[in-house]
SEKEVO-288026 format. One line per 3 residues: number of its first residue (from 1); their letters; for each residue x, y, z of C-alpha. Coordinates in pm, 1 decimal, m for minus. Example, Ala and Ser with C-alpha at 12.3 -4.5 7.8 and 13.67 -1.06 7.14 Angstrom:
REM SEKEVO-288026
1 = as = 1230.0:m450.0:780.0 | 1367.0:m106.0:714.0
***
This chain:
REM SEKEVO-288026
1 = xxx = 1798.1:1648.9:m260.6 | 1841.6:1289.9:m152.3 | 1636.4:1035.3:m322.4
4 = xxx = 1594.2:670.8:m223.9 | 1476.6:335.5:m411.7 | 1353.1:105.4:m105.8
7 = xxx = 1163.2:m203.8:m128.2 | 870.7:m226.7:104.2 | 680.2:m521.5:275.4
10 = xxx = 972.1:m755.8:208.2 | 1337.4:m822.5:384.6 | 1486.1:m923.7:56.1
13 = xxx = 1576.7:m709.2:m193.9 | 1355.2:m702.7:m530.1 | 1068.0:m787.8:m355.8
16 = xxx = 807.5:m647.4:m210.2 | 649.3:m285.8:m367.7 | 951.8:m71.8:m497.9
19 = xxx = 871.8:336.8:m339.8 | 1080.1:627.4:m433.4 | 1153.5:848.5:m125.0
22 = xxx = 1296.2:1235.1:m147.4 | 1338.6:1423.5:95.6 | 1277.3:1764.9:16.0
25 = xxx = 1524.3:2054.4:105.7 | 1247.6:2294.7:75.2 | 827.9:2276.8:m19.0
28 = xxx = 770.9:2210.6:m399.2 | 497.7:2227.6:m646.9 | 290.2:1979.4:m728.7
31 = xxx = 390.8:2007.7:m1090.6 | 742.8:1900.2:m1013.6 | 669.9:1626.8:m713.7
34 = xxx = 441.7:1494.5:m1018.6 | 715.6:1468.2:m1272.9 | 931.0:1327.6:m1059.1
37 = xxx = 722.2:1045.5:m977.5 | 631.1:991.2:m1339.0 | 1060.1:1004.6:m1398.1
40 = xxx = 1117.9:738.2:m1137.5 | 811.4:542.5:m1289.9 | 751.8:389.7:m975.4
43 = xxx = 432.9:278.0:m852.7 | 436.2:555.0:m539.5 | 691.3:835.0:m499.0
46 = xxx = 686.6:954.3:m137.2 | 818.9:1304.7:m69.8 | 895.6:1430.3:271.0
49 = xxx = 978.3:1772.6:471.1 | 1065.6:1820.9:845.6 | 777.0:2025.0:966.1
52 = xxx = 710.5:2161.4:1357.5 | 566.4:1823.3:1440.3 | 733.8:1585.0:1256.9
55 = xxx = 754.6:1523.9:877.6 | 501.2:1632.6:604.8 | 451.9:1363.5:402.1
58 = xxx = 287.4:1338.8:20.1 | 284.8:1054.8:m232.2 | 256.5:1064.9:m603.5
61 = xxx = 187.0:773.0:m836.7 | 356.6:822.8:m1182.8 | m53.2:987.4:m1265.7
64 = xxx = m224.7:1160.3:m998.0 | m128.5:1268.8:m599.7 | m338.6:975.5:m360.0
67 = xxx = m481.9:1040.1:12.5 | m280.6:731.0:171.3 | 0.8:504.0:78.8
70 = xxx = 104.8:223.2:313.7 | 493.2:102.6:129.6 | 522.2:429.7:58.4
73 = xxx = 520.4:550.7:460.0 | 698.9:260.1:515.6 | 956.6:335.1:291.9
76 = xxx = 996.5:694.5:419.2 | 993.1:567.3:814.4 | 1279.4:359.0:666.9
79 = xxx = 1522.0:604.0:543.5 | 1467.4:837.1:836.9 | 1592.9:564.5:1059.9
82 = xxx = 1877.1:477.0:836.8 | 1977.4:830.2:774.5 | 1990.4:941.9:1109.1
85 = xxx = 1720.2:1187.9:1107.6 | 1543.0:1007.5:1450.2 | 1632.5:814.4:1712.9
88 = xxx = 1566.6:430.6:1681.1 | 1329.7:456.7:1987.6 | 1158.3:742.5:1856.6
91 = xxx = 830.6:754.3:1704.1 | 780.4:893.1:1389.8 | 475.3:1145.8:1279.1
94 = xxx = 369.6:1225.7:937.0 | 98.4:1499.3:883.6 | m63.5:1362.7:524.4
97 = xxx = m383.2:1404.6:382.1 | m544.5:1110.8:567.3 | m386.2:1281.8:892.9
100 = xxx = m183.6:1210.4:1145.5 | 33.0:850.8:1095.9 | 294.1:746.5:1352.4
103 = xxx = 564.4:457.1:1277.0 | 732.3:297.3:1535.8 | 1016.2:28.1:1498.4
106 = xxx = 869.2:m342.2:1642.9 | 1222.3:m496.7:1638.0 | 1295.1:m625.0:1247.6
109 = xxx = 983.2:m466.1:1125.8 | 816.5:m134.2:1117.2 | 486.4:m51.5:1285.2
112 = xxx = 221.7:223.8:1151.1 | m52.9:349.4:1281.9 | m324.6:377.6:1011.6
115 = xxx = m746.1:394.0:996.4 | m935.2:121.7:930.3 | m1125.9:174.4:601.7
118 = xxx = m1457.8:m120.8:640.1 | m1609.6:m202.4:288.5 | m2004.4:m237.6:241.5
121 = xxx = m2181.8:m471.2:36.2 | m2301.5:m395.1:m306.1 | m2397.3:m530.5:m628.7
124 = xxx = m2095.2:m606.5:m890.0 | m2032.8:m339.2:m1150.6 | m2118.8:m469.3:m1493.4
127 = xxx = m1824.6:m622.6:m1676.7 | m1644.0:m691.7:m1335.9 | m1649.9:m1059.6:m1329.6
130 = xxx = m1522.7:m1013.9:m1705.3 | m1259.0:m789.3:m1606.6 | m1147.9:m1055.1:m1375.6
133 = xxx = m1194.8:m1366.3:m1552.7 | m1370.3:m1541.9:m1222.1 | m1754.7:m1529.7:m1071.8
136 = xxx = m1698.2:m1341.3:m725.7 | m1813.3:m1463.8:m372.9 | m1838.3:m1137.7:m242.5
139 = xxx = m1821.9:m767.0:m383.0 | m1806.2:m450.5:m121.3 | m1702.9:m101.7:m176.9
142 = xxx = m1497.3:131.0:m26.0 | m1459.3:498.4:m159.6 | m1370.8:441.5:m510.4
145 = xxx = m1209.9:112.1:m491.0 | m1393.7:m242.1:m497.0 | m1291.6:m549.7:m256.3
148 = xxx = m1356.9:m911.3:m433.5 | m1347.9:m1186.0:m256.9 | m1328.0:m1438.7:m480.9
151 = xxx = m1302.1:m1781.9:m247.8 | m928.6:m1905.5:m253.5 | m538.1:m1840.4:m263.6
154 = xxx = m557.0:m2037.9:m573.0 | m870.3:m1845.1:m710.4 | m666.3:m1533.7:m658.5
157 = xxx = m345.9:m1688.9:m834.7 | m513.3:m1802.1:m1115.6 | m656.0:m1430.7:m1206.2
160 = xxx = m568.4:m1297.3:m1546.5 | m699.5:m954.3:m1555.8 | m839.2:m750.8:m1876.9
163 = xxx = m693.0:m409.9:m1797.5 | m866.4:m274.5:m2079.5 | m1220.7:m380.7:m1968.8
166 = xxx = m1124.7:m264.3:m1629.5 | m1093.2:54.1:m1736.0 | m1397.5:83.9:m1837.4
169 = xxx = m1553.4:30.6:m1471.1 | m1670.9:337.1:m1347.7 | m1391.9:277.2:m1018.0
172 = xxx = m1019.5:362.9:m876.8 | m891.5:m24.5:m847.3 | m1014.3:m370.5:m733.3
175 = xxx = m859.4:m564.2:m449.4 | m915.4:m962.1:m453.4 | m903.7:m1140.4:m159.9
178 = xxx = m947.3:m1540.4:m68.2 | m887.6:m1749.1:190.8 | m474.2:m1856.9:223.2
181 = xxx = m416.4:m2200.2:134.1 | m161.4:m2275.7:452.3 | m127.5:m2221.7:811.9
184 = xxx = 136.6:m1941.9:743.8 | m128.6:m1656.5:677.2 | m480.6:m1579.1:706.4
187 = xxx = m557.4:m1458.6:408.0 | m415.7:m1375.5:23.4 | m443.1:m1062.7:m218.7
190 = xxx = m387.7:m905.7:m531.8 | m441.0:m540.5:m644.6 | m512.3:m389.2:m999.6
193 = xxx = m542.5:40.6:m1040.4 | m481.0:71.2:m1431.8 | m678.0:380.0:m1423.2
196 = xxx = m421.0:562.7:m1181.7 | m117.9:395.3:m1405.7 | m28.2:71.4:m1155.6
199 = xxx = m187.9:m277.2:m1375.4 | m74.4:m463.5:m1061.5 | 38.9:m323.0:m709.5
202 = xxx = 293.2:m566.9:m577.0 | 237.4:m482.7:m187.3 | m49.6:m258.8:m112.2
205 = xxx = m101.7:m127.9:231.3 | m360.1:75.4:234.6 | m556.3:m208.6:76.8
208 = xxx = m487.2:m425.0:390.6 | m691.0:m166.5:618.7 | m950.9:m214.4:454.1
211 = xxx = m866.7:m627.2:417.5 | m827.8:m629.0:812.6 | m1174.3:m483.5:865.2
214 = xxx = m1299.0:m757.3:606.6 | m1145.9:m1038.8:715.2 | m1148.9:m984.3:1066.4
217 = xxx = m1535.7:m980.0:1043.7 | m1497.2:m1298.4:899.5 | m1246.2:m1498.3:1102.1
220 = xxx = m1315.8:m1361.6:1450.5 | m948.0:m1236.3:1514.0 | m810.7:m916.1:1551.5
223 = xxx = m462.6:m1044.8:1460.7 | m405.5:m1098.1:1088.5 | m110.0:m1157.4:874.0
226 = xxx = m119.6:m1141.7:495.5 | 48.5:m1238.2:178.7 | m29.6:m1017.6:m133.5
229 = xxx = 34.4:m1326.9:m415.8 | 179.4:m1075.1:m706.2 | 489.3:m1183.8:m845.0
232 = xxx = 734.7:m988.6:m652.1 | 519.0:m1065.6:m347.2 | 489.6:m908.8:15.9
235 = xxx = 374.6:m1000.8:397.9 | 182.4:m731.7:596.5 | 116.7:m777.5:931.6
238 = xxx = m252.9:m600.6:1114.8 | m347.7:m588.5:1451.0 | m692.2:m357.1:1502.6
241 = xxx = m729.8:m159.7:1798.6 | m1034.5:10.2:1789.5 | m1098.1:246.1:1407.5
244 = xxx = m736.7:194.6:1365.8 | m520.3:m89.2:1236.7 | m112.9:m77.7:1273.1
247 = xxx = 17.5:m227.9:963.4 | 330.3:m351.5:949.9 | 594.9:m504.5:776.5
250 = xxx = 998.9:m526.3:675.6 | 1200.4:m255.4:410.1 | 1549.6:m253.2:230.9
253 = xxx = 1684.4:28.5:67.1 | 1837.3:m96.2:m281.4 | 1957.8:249.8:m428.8
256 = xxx = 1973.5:573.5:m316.5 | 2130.3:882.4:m502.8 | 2059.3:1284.6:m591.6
259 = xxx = 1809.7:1460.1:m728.6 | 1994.6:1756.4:m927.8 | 1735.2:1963.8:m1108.1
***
């Protein structure tokens, strides 16, 4: 089985988020996809199999399985292009557990088609602002994971998390979010999961559908371009049509090889 190291979000290698991508000869058990993941210690594994309409596709943090993964389908739209498997001018479909996502090329970058995910209001968890270091502006909720907005780029730069006392917050992750600093982009993020094994996410994309919905709210614009400030960095594009956002950005593969067992 062929497996793939491709940086996502970025059009220089070593930045970006790092996703594994295997395509799969045949299904597999969870058990294996799992230790896989965990082997290539990668923040998101994405493993993918033709299927009558496309490509099932599954991703696996080095812990647990998760519902949606934006480098990670980025990454796989990637090496389908690059390997052949689909026609530059073709879309691409991948039946996942958040349904149906399509990925279309948009010259240099890569286009997907993903739901918007809006946050609602609610009172800060106990021990956030600890966690965090920083009093927040603005704390909203989505599923099991918290948006922060905590002001500025530099607010969000300056954040030295306590993983430990994140932990113990009865949540998935926290995204922070502030106002960009420039003209270049309209907002900045970081993203912090310890519990599911990822301290910091470099690039998250699934983050930034729920971002867009934010921050659109807030700067009147359906057109948004973001910078997630972690060190290796990333840019993600959104443009919301309706419940749906297309997300997109630039990927390089940097290794690619077997998998023999």
């Amino acid at each position: 089985m062929k497996f793939f190291h491709v940086d996502s979000y970025t059009s220089r290698p070593f930045g970006g988020n790092p996703a594994g991508v295997c395509i799969l000869t045949h299904p597999k058990v969870d058990s294996w996809m799992l230790n896989v993941a965990a082997e290539m210690n990668l923040s998101e594994t994405a493993f993918i199999i033709r299927s009558a309409n496309g490509y099932n596709l599954r991703w696996f943090t080095p812990k647990i399985e998760v519902e949606l993964c934006g480098h990670g389908t980025l990454a796989s739209a990637h090496i389908i292009w690059q390997e052949g498997l689909a026609r530059e001018d073709e879309a691409i479909l991948f039946q996942t557990k958040s349904g149906t996502l399509s990925c279309r090329r948009r010259e240099a970058s890569i286009a997907m088609d993903f739901p918007l995910l809006p946050e609602h209001q609610i009172d800060p968890p106990e021990r956030l602002a600890r966690s965090l270091g920083i009093s927040p502006v603005y704390v909203g909720a989505r599923g099991q994971d918290i948006l922060v907005d905590v002001g500025s780029e530099e607010a969000v730069k300056e954040i030295r998390p306590d993983y430990s006392l994140m932990l113990e917050l009865p949540i998935r992750g926290v995204i922070v979010t502030g106002r960009a600093g420039g003209q270049e982009f309209d907002f900045v993020s970081r993203f912090f999961a310890p519990r599911v094994g990822i301290n910091e996410d470099p690039a998250t994309g699934w983050a930034h559908c729920c971002l867009a919905s934010y921050w659109s709210k807030r700067l009147m614009k359906n057109d948004l371009v973001a910078r997630q400030v972690s060190e290796r960095g990333g840019v993600i594009g959104m443009r919301i049509q309706g419940g749906r956002v297309e997300l997109s950005g630039e990927a390089i593969t940097v290794m690619k090889g077997e998998i023999v067992i």
